[in-house]
C-alpha positions in Angstrom: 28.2 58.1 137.9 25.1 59.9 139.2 24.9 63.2 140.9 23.0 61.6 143.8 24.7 60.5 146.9 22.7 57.4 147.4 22.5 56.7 143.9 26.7 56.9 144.1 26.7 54.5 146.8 24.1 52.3 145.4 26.2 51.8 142.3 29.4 51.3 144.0 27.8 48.8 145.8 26.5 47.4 142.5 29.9 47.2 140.9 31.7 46.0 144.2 28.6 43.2 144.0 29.8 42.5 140.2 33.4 42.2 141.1 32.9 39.8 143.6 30.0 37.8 141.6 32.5 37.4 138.7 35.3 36.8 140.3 33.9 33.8 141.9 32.4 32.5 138.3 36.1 33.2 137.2 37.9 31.3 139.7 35.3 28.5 139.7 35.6 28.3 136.0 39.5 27.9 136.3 39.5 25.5 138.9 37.3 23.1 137.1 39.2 23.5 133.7 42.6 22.8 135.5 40.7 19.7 137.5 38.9 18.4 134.8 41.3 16.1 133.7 41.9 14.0 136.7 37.9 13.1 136.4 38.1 12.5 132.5 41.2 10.2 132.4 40.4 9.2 136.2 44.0 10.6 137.2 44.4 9.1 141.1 47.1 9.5 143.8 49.7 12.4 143.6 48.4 13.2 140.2 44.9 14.6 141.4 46.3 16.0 144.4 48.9 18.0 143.0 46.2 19.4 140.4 44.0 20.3 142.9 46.2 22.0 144.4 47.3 23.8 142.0 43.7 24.7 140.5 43.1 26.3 143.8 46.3 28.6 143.8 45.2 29.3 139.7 41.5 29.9 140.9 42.3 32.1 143.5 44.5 33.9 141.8 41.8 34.3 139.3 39.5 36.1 141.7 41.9 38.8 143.2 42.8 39.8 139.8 39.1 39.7 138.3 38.4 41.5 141.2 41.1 44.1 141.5 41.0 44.6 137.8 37.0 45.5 138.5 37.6 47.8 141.6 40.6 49.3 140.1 38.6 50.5 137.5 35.7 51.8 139.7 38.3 53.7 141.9 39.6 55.7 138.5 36.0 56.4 137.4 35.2 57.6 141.0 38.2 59.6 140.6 37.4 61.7 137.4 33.6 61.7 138.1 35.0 63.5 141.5 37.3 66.1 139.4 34.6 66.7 136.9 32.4 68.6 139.6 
């Protein structure tokens, strides 16, 4: 990380940005490959329902981990850029 205050913050907010930005490809990703199926063999009823539902438990899912698997990350490089000074 830099030495530079705002060039800290800028890339924290850069990787906070990234986080969130893949996160959402991530979870949008998973939700259509779990939903997929009720379009291609035209699924109807309680069928699609309960895949939709369960794409968006899967999808969201998706994000906090992507997310907190990102920010985690940030926090230990924060953490031994910190000790290193």
């Amino acid at each position: 990380m830099a030495a530079d205050p705002r060039a800290r913050r800028d890339a924290v907010t850069v990787e906070i940005s990234y986080a969130a930005v893949s996160g959402a490809l991530l979870a949008a990703l998973v939700y259509f490959a779990v939903v997929a199926p009720t379009w291609v063999w035209d699924l109807s009823g309680g069928t699609a329902g309960v895949l939709k539902a369960v794409a968006s438990v899967l999808a969201a899912l998706a994000f906090a981990a992507r997310a907190a698997t990102l920010l985690v990350r940030l926090g230990t490089t924060l953490k031994s850029t910190a000790a290193r000074r």
